[in-house]
C-alpha positions in Angstrom: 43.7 -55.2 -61.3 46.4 -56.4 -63.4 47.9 -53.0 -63.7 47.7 -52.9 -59.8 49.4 -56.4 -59.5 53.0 -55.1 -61.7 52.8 -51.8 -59.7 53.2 -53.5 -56.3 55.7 -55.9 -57.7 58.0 -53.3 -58.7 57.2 -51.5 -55.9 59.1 -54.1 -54.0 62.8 -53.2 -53.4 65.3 -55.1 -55.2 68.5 -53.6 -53.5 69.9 -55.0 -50.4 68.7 -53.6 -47.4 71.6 -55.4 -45.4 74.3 -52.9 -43.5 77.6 -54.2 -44.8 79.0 -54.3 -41.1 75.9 -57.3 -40.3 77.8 -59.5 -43.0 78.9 -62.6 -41.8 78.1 -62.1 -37.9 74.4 -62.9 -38.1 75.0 -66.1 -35.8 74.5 -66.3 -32.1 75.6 -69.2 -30.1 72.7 -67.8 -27.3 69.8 -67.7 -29.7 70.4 -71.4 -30.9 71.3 -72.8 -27.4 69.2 -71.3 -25.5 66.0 -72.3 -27.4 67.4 -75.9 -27.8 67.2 -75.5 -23.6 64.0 -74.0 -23.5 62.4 -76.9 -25.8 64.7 -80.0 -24.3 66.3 -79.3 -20.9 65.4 -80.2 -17.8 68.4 -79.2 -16.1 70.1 -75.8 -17.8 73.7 -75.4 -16.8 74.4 -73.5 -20.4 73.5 -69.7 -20.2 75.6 -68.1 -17.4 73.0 -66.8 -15.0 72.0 -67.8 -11.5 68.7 -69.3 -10.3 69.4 -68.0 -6.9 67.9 -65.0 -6.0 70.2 -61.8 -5.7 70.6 -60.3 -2.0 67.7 -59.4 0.1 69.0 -56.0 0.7 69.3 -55.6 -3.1 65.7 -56.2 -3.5 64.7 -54.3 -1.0 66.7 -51.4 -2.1 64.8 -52.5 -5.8 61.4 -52.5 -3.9 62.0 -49.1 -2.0 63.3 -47.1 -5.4 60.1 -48.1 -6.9 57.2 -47.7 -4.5 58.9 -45.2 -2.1 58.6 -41.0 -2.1 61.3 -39.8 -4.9 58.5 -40.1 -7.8 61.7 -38.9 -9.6 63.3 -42.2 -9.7 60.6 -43.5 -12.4 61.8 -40.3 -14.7 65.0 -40.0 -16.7 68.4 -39.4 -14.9 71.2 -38.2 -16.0 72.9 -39.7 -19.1 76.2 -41.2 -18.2 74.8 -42.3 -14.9 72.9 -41.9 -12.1 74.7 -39.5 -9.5 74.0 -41.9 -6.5 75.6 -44.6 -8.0 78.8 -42.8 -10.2 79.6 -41.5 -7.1 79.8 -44.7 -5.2 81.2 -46.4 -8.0 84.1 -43.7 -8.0 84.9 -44.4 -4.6 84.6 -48.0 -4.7 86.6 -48.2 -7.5 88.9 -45.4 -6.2 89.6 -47.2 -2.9 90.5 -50.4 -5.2 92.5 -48.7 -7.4 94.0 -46.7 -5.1 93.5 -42.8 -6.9 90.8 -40.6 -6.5 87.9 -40.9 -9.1 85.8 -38.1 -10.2 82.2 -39.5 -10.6 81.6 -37.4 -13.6 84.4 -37.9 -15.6 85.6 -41.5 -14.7 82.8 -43.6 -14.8 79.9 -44.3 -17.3 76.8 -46.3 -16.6 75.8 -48.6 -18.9 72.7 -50.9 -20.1 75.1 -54.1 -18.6 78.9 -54.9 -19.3 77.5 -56.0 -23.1 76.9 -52.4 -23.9 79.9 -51.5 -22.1 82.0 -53.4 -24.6 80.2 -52.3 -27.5 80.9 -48.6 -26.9 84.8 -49.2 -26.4 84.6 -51.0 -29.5 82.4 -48.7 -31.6 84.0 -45.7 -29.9 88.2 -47.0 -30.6 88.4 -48.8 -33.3 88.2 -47.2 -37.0 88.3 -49.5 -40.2 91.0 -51.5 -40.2 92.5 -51.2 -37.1 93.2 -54.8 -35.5 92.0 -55.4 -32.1 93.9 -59.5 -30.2 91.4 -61.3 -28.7 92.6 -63.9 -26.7 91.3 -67.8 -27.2 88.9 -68.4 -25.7 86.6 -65.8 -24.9 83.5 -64.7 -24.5 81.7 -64.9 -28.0 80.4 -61.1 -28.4 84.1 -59.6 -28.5 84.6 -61.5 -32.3 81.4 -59.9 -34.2 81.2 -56.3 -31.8 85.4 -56.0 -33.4 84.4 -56.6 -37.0 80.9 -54.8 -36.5 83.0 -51.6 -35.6 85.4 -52.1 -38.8 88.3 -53.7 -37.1 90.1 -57.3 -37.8 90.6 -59.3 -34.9 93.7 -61.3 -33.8 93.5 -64.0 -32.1 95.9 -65.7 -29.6 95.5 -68.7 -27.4 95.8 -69.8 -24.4 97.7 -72.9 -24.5 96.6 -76.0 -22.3 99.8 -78.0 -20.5 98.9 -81.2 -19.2 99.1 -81.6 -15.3 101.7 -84.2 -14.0 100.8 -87.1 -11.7 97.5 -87.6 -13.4 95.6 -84.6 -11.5 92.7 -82.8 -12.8 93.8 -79.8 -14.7 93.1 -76.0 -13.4 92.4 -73.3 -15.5 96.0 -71.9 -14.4 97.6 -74.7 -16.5 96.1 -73.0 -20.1 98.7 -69.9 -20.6 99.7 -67.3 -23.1 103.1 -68.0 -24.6 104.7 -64.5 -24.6 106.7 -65.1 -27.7 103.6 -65.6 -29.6 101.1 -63.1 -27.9 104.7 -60.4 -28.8 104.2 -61.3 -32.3 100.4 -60.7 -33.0 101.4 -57.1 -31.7 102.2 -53.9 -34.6 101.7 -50.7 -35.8 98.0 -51.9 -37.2 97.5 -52.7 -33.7 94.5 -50.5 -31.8 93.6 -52.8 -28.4 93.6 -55.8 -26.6 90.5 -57.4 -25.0 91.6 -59.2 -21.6 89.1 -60.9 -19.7 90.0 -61.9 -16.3 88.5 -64.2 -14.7 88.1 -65.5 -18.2 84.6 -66.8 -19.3 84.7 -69.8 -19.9 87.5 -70.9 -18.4 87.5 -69.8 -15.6 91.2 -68.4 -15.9 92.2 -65.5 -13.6 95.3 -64.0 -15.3 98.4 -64.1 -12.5 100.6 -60.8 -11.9 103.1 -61.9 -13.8 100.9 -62.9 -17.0 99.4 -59.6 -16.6 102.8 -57.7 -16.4 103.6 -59.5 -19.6 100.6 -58.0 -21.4 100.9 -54.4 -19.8 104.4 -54.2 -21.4 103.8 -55.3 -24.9 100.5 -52.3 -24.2 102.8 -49.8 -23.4 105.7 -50.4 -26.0 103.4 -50.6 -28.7 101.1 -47.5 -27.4 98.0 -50.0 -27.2 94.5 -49.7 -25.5 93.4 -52.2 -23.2 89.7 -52.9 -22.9 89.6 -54.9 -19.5 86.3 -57.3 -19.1 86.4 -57.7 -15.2 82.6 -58.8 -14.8 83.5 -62.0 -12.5 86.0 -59.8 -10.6 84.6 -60.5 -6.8 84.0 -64.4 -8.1 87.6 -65.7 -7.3 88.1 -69.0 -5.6 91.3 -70.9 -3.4 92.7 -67.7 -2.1 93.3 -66.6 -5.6 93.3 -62.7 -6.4 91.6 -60.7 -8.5 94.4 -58.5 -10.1 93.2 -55.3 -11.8 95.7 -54.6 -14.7 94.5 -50.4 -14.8 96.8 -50.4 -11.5 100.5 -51.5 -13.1 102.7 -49.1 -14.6 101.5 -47.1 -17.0 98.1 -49.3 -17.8 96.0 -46.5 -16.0 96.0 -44.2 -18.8 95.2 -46.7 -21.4 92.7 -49.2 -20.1 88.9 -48.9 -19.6 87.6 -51.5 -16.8 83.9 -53.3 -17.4 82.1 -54.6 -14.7 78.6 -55.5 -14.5 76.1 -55.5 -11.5 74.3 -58.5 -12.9 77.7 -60.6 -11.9 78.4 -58.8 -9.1 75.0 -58.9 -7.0 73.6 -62.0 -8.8 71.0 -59.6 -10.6 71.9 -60.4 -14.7 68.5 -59.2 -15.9 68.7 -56.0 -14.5 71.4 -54.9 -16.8 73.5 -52.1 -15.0 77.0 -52.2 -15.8 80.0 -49.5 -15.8 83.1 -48.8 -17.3 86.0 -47.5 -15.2 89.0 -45.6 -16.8 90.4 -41.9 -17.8 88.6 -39.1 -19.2 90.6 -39.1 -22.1 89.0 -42.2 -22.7 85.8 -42.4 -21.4 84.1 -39.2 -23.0 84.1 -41.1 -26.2 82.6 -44.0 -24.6 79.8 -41.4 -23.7 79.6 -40.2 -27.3 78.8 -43.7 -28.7 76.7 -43.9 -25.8 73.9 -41.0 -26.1 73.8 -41.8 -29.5 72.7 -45.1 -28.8 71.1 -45.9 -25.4 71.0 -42.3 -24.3 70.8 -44.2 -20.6 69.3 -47.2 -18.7 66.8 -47.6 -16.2 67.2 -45.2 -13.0 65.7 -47.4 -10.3 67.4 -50.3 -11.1 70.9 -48.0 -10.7 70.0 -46.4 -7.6 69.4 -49.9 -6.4 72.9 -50.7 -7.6 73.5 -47.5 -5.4 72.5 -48.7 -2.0 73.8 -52.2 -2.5 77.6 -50.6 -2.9 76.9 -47.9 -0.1 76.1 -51.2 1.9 79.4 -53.1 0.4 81.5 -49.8 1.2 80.4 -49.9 4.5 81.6 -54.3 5.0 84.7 -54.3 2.7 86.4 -56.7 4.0 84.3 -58.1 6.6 82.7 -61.8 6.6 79.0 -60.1 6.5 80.1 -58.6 3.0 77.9 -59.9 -0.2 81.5 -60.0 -2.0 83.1 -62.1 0.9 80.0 -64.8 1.1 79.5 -65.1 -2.5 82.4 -66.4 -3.8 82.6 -68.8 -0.9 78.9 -70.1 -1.7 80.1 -70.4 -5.3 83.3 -72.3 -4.7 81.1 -75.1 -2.8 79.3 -75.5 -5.9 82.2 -75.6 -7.9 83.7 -78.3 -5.9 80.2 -80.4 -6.1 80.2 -80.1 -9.7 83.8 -80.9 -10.4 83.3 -84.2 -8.1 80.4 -85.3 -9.7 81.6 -84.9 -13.5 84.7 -86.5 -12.5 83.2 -89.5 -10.7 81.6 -90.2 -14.4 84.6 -89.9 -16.4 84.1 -86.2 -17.8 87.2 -84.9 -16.9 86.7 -81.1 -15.5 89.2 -77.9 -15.6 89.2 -76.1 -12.4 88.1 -73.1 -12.8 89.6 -70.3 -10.5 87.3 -67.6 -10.7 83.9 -67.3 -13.2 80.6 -69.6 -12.5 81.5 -71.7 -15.2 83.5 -74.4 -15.4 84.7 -76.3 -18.9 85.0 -80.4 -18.9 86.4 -82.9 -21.1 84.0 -85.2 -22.9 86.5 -87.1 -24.6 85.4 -90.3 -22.8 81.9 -89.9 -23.7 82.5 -89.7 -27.7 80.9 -93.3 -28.0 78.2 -91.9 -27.3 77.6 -89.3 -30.1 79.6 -91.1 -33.6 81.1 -88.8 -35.6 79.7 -87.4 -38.8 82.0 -87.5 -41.8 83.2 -84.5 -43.8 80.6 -82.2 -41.2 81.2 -78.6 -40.5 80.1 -78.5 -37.4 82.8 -78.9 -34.5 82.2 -82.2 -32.6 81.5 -80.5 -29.1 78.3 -78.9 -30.8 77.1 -81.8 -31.9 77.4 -83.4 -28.8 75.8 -80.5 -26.4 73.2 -80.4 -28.9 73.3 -84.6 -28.7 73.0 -84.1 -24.7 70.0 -81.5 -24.4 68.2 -83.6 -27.2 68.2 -87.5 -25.4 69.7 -86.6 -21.8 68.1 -83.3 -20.7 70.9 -81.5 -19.7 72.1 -78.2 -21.0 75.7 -77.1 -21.4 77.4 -75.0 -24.2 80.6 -76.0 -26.6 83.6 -74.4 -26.1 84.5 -74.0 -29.7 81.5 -71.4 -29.7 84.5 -69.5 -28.0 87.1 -69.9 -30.6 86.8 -68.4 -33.8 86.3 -70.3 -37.2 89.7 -71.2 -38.1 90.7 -72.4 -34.4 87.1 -74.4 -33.7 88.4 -77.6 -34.1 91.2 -77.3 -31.9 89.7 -77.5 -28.9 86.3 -79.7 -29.8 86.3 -82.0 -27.0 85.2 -80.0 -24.3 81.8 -78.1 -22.8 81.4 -75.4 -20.7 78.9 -75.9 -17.2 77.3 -73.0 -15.4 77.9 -73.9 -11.7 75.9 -70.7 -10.5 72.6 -72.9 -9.9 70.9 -73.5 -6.6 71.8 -77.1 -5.1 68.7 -79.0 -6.1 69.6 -78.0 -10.0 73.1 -79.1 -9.6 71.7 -82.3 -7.8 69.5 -82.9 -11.0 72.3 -82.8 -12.8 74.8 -85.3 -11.2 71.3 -87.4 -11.7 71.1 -87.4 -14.9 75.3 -87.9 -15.1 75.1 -90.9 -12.9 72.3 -92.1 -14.8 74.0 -91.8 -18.0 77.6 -93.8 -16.6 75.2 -96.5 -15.3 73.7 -96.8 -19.1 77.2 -96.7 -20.1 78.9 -99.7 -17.8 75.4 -101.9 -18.6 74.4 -100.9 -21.9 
């Protein structure tokens, strides 16, 4: 038995089993925040998904893939996407862009707009290569760059105060082209642009946009463009597509996702958009991954575009009503955070909305000589006594730039009415504890 005992213990393995690219990016802002909700919340405005229901006539198209005649749709399709749907996707996208798309070659279908981005990344960028990322965005860009051997570059967006004392807009935070110039080089591979920006709420105007496509082109740089809250745009804004300025077609692969688009996030179809020169090794990475994702929620996807196609335009159109719905629920949230004194950014575009806690530090002291950035401890403070879920925003900075901007959480205004009500509740609530401790 003895001799038994030392065999199994040097049977055990001694060496690391740990790929060198996991070092260092083992953290997830999701996995800690979203079981802090699940254990405290009673209202969850963290984790951007609705709790609306998506379309009917997405459902039913769901419903009909699944229970009709084609016994095929339960079987694999093809790889880089299911015919139905690459080829309404090209002419959606075609119309928008305005070139002609071939299905096969211009589009890939992917497991949601996360896989999306981890094939650009894993399919572009070799060791070494440097890839900006601009401050702050959304968290999975930071780890998927360094994952893939690349060193990300950072550049903010820089926050102007409003004058006459008005609430700030998302439009006030801005590049400064001198200093997003200098982060370019030789070393450099891509740039990640997010527009509208999560969390923000930015959407990047023409001109900002021009500024980024000509630093793109004079340094010969790739643009991976994250354009998942692309039909969620509010005040008249527009969604500008920087694949259609000069010379940005050739270089830029489009993400969008049909979880943000139709209100469906756990169905997980997304698609990137670009050339083939591109794309085919985006498929590479891709059927040597996922191989492809599931067939009856894409030809779902399918019919809801043929459907959107059809109303482009028109009031009846998902992408019309939407936004609208959205921006109602923006506007109730922004009043009823600033009627207690946290002080929102309007966001123009997204379902998320960022707000100054500044006059609510009292609340949560200080802890001397900590780590952590103050907005964590206070969202983590908030779930804990007050029920209500919302995420930092230095979760979207990385490590050197978290304390910069620690004085500010990000809401999730994509909630059905009674959830937001709950909410302002629990706000009011907390000023009246406040004024009458």
């Amino acid at each position: 038995q003895t001799h038994l005992l030392s065999l199994s213990l040097q049977a055990k393995m001694s060496r690391p089993v740990q790929a060198r690219r996991l070092e260092g990016i083992d953290k997830n802002i999701w996995v800690e925040f979203v079981k802090l909700a699940a254990t405290y919340s009673t209202v969850n405005l963290g984790q951007g998904f609705p709790d609306f229901p998506p379309p009917d006539f997405l459902k039913e198209a769901f419903v009909r893939a699944l229970s009709g005649e084609n016994h095929m749709l339960h079987q694999y399709t093809r790889a880089f996407g299911h015919p139905p749907l690459v080829k309404i996707l090209a002419q959606f996208f075609g119309k928008l862009l305005g070139r002609d798309l071939d299905p096969m070659t211009n589009v890939m279908v992917t497991v949601g707009a996360y896989q999306a981005l981890f094939c650009c990344f894993q399919a572009f960028v070799d060791d070494g290569d440097e890839v900006i990322i601009i401050e702050p965005f959304f968290d999975c860009y930071e780890p998927m760059v360094k994952m893939a051997g690349g060193m990300p570059v950072f550049v903010p967006l820089r926050p102007k105060a409003p004058k006459d004392g008005k609430l700030m807009s998302s439009a006030d935070w801005q590049l400064d082209p001198a200093e997003l110039a200098s982060k370019f080089s030789d070393r450099t591979k891509a740039i990640v642009l997010n527009s509208p920006n999560n969390p923000l709420g930015k959407v990047f105007s023409r001109g900002e946009l021009e500024v980024i496509a000509d630093l793109c082109v004079k340094y010969d740089v790739l643009c991976i463009s994250d354009e998942v809250y692309e039909w969620l745009v509010y005040d008249g804004k527009e969604h500008i597509r920087i694949a259609s300025l000069q010379g940005m077609w050739d270089r830029t692969v489009i993400i969008g996702s049909a979880g943000k688009t139709f209100s469906a996030t756990g169905w997980k179809v997304g698609w990137t958009v670009g050339p083939n020169r591109l794309l085919q090794h985006l498929c590479t990475v891709h059927q040597n991954s996922v191989y492809h994702c599931a067939t009856a929620a894409q030809e779902a996807v399918a019919q809801g575009f043929q459907r959107e196609l059809k109303l482009y335009g028109k009031p009846e159109s998902y992408f019309v009503q939407l936004p609208k719905e959205l921006q109602q629920k923006r506007d109730w949230l922004v009043q009823s955070l600033d009627a207690v004194g946290m002080k929102p950014i309007i966001p123009e575009g997204t379902y998320f909305l960022v707000a100054d806690i500044s006059e609510f530090k009292s609340d949560v002291p200080d802890v001397p000589d900590s780590d952590e950035p103050y907005d964590s401890r206070f969202a983590k403070w908030m779930v804990k006594n007050k029920g209500l879920a919302a995420i930092p925003l230095s979760a979207f900075y990385c490590g050197a730039h978290k304390n910069n901007y620690n004085h500010f959480i990000r809401f999730c205004f994509a909630k059905e009415e009674a959830t937001l009500k709950a909410a302002n509740d629990i706000l009011q609530k907390w000023k009246r504890e406040k004024t009458n401790p």
